[in-house]
BALOBA-1460 file (C-alpha; in Angstrom, 3 decimals):
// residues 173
<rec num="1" residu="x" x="17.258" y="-1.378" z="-15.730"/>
<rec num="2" residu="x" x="17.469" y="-2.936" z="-12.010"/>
<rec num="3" residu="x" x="14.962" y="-1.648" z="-9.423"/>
<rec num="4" residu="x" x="18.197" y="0.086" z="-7.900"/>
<rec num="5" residu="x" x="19.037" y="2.153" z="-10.727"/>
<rec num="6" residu="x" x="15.170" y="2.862" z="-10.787"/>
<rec num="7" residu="x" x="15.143" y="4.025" z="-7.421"/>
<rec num="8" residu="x" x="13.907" y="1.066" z="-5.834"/>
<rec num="9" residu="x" x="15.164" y="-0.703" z="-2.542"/>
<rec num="10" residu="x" x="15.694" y="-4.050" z="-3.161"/>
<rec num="11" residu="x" x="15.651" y="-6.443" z="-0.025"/>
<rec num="12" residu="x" x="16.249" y="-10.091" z="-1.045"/>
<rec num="13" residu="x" x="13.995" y="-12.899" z="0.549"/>
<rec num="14" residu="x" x="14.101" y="-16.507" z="0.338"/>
<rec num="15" residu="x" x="10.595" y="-17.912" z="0.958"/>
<rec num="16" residu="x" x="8.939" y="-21.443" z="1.535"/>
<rec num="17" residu="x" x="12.606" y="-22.541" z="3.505"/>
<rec num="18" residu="x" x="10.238" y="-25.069" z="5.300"/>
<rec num="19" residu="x" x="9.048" y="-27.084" z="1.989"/>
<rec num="20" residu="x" x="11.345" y="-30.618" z="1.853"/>
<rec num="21" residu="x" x="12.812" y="-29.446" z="-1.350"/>
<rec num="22" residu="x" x="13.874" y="-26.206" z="-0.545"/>
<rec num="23" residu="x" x="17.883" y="-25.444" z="-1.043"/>
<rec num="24" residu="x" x="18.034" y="-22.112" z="0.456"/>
<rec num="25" residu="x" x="21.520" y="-22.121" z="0.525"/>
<rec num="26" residu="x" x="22.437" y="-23.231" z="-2.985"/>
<rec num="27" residu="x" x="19.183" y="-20.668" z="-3.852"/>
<rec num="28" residu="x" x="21.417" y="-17.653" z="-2.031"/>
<rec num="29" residu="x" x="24.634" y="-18.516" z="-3.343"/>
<rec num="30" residu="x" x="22.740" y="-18.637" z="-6.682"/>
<rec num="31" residu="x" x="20.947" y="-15.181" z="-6.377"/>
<rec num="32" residu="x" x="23.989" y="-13.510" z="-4.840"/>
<rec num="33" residu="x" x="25.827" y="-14.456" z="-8.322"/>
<rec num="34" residu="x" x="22.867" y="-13.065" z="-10.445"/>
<rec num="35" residu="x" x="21.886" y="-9.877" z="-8.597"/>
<rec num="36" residu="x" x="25.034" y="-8.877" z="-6.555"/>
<rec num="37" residu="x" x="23.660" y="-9.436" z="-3.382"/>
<rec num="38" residu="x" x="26.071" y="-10.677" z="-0.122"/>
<rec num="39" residu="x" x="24.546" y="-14.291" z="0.248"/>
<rec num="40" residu="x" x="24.385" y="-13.273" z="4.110"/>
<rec num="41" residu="x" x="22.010" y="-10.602" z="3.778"/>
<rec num="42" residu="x" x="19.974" y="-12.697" z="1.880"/>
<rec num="43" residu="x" x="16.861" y="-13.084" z="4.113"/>
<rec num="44" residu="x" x="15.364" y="-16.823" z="4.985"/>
<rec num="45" residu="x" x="11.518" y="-16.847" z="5.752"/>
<rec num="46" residu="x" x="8.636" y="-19.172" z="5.500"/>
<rec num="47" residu="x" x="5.390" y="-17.564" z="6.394"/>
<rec num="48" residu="x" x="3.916" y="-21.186" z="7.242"/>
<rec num="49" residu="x" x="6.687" y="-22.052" z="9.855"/>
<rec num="50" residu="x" x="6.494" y="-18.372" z="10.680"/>
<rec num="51" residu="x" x="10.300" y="-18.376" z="9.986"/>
<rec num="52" residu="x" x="11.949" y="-15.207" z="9.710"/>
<rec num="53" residu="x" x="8.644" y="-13.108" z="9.476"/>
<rec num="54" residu="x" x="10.237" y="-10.243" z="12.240"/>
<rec num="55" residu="x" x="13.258" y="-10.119" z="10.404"/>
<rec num="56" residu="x" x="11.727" y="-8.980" z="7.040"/>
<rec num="57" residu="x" x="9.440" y="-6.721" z="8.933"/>
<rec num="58" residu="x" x="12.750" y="-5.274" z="10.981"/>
<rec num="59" residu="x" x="14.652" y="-4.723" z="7.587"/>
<rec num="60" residu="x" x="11.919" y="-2.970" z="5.858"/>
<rec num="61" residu="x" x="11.512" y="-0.696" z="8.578"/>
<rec num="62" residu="x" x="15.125" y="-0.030" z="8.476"/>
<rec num="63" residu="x" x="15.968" y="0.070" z="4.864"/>
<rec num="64" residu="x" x="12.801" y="1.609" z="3.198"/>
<rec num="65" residu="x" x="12.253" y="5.114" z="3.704"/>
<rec num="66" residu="x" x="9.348" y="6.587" z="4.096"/>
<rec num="67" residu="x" x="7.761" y="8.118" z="0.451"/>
<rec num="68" residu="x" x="8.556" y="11.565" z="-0.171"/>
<rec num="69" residu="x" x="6.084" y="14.215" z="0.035"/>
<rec num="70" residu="x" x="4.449" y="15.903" z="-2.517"/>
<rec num="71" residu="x" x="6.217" y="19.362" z="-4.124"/>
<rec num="72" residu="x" x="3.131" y="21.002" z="-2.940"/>
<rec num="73" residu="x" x="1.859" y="19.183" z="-0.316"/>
<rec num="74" residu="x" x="1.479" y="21.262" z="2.950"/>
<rec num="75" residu="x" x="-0.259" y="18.717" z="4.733"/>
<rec num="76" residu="x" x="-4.106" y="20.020" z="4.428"/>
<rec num="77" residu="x" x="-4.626" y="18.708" z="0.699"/>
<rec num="78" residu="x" x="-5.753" y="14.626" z="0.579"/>
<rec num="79" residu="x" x="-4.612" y="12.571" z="-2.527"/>
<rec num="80" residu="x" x="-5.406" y="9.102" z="-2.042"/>
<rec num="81" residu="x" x="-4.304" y="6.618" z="-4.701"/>
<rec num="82" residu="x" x="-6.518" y="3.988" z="-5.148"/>
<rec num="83" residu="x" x="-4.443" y="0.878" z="-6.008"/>
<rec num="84" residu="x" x="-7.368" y="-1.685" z="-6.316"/>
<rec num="85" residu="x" x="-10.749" y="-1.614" z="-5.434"/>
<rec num="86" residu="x" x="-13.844" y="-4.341" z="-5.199"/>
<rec num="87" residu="x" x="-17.429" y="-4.775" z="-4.673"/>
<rec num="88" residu="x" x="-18.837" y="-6.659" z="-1.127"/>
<rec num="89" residu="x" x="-22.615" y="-7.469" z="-1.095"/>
<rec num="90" residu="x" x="-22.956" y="-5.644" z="2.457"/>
<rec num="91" residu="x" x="-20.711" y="-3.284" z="2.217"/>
<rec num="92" residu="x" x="-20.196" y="-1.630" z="-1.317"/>
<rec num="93" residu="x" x="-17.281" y="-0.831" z="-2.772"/>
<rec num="94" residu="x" x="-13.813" y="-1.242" z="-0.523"/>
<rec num="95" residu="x" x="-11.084" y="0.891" z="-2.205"/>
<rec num="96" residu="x" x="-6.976" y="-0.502" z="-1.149"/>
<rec num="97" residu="x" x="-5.670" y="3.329" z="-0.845"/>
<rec num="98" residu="x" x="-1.981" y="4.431" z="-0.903"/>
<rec num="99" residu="x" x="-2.148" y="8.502" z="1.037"/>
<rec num="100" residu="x" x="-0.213" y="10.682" z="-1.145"/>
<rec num="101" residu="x" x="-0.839" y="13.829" z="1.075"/>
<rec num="102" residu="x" x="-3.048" y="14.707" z="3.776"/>
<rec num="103" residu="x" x="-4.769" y="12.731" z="5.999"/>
<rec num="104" residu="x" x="-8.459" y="11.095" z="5.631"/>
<rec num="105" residu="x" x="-10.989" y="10.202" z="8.937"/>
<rec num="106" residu="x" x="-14.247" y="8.360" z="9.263"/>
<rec num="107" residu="x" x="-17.234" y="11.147" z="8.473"/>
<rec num="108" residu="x" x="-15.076" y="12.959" z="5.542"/>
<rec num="109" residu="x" x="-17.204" y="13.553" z="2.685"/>
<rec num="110" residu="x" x="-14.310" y="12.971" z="-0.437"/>
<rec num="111" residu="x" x="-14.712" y="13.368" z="-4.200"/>
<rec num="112" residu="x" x="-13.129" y="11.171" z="-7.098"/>
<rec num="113" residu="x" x="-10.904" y="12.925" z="-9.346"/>
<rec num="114" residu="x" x="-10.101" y="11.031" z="-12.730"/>
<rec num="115" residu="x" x="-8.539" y="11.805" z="-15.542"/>
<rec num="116" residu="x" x="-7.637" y="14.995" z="-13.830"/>
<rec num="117" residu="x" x="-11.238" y="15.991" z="-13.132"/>
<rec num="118" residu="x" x="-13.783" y="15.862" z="-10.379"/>
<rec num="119" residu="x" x="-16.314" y="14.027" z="-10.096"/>
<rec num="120" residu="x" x="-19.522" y="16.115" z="-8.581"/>
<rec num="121" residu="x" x="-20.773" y="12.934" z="-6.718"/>
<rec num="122" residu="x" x="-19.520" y="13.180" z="-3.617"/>
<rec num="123" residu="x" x="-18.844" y="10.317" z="-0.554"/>
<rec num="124" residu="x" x="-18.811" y="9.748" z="3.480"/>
<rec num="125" residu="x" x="-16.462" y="7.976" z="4.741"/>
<rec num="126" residu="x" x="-18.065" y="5.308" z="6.594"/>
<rec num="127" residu="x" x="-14.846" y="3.065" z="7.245"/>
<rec num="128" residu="x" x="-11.123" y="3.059" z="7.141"/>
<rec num="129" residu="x" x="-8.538" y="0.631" z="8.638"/>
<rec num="130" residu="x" x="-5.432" y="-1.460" z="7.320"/>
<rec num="131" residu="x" x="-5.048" y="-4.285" z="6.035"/>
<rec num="132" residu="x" x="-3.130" y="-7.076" z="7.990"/>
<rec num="133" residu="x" x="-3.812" y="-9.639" z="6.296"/>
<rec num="134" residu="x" x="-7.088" y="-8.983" z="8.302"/>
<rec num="135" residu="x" x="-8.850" y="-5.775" z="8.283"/>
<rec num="136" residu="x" x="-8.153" y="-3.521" z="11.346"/>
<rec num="137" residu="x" x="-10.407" y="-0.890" z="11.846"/>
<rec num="138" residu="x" x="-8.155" y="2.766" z="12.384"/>
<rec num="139" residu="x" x="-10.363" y="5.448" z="12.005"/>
<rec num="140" residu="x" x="-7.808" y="7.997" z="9.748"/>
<rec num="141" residu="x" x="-5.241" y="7.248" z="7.190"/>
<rec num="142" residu="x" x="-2.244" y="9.958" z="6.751"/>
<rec num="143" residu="x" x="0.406" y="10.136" z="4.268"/>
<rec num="144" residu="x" x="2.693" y="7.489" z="3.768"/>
<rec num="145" residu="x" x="-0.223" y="4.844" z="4.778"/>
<rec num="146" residu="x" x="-2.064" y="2.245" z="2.924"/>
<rec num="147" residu="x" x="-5.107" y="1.161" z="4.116"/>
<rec num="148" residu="x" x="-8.716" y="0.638" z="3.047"/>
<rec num="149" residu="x" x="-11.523" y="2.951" z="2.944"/>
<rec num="150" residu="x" x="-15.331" y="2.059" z="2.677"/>
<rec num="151" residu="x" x="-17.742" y="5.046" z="1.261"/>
<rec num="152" residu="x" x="-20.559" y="3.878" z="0.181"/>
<rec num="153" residu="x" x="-19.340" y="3.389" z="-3.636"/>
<rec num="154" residu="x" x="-21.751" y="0.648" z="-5.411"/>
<rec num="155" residu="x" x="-19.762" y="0.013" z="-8.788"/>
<rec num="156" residu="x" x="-16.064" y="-0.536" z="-8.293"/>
<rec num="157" residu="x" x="-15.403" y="1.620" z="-11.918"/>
<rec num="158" residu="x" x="-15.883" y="4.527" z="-9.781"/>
<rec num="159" residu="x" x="-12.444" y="3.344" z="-8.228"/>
<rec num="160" residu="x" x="-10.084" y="1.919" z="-10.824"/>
<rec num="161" residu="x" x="-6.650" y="1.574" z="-10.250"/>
<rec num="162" residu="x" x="-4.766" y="5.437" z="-10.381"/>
<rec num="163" residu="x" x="-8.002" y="7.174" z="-9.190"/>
<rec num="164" residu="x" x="-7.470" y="10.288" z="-6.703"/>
<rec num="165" residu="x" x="-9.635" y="10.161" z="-3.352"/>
<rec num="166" residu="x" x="-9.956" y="13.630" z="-2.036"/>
<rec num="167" residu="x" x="-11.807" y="15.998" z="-0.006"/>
<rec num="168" residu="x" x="-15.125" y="17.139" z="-1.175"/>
<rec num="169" residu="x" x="-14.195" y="20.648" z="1.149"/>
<rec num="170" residu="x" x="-10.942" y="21.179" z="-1.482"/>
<rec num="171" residu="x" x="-12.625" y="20.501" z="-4.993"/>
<rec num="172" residu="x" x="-15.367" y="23.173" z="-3.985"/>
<rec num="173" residu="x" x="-12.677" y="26.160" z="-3.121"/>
């Protein structure tokens, strides 16, 4: 199956036009006979040359929508995803979050849920941002985000990929 017939958006990029041997338009012709695509809406980009960069970022914000919510998600209820997670010296763990539901701020004490359980250790939230390519510092996360959150984690197997972030206040009712 195609990520279409999966659900998926598909936006087709060409990258590293700038390189000497690049053929981007034998490469579109070529893709648009494999996958279907117009060779026209076949994006051009080189993040080197900074060719193209806007456009992508235009067409995703165009052509993806947003994720949808939750069956029983009335906004109050956090489920963070943690994606990937790793240990700095200074800082502890850093968990690369994807917000389910709810919405997540800087002094939020959360609890780890995995394997469908919860933890009883729970966390403050010392630090949350995005990530772009650099860290910017934001404050909150809210659904539909992906961002970063510090929390004072010192093994990273406390985060693995598919673990639930969530508030301590909603495990203990």
């Amino acid at each position: 199956a195609d990520g279409e017939e999966l659900g998926f958006r598909v936006l087709p990029v060409l990258t590293k036009i700038d390189i000497p041997s690049a053929r981007p338009l034998e490469v579109a012709l070529a893709v648009s006979d494999l996958f279907g695509f117009d060779p026209d809406s076949i994006l051009k980009t080189s993040a080197r040359a900074r060719i193209g960069i806007k456009e992508v970022l235009d067409v995703i914000c165009d052509k993806v929508p947003p994720p949808d919510s939750l069956a029983d998600d009335d906004g109050t209820i956090l489920r963070a995803k943690v994606i990937d997670s790793w240990f700095e010296p200074r800082r502890g763990v850093v968990c690369l979050v994807r917000v389910l539901s709810g919405a997540m701020e800087e002094g939020d004490r959360i609890s780890i849920i995995d394997g469908g359980q919860a933890r009883k250790d729970s966390y403050s939230v010392q630090e949350i941002g995005l990530v772009l390519p650099h860290r910017m510092r934001t404050k909150a996360l809210s659904r539909g985000q992906m961002g970063y959150v510090i929390a004072g984690l010192r093994d990273p197997r406390e985060a693995r990929p598919g673990t639930i972030l969530t508030l301590q206040k909603t495990v203990n009712t």
